[in-house]
N, C-alpha and C positions, 0 to 999 in steps of 0.2 A: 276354514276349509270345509267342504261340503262332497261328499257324495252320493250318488243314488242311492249305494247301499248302507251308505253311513248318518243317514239323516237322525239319527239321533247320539251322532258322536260329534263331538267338536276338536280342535286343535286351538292352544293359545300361542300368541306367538308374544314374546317382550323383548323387546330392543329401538332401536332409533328409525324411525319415519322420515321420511322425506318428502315432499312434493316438488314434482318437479313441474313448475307452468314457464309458461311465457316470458314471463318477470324476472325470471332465475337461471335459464337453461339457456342451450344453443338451439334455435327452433328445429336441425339437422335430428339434432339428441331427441327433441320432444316428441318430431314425426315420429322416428323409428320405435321410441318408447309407446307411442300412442298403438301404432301397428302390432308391435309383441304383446301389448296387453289384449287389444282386441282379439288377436288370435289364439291365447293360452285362452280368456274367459270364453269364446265363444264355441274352438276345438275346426276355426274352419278360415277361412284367409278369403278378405272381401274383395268379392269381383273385378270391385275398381278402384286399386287404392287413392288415388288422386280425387276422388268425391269423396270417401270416407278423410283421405286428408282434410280435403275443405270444411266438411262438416265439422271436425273432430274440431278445427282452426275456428271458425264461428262459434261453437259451443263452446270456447273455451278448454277445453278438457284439460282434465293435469294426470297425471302420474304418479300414482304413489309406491318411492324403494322402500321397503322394509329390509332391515339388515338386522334379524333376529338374535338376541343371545340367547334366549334360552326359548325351548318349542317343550309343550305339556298337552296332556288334555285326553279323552276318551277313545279319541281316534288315533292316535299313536303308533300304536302296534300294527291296526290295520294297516295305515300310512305305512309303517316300515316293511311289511310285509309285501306290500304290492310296489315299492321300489325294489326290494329284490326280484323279484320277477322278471 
């Protein structure tokens, strides 16, 4: 995890990974996952999701759950900090 003001803190996260691609999933599940990840990483929702679909669908793209047990690391406090807010 990264922020502007945190670039020299990190977060570790340990637990079970997933991908989720084409091979594995319902393509319904992969679109929708493909769109909330673009928009949590990007902070903005693409103009036309049906081109960023097909794109996404030609690239391949996958998805990666993380389903963390345990979360450590320098940035921590900050993180907790700014979800209370």
């Amino acid at each position: 995890m990264s922020h502007v003001d945190w670039w020299s803190r990190f977060l570790i996260f340990e637990g079970n990974a997933e991908l989720v691609h084409s091979g594995n999933s319902d393509p319904e599940i992969l679109r929708v996952a493909r769109r909330h990840i673009f928009s949590a990483t990007t902070r903005r929702r693409s103009a036309d999701w049906e081109q960023y679909d097909r794109i996404a669908a030609t690239d391949k793209r996958v998805a990666m759950v993380v389903r963390p047990e345990h979360i450590y690391g320098s940035a921590l406090a900050r993180m907790r900090d700014a979800l209370a807010k």
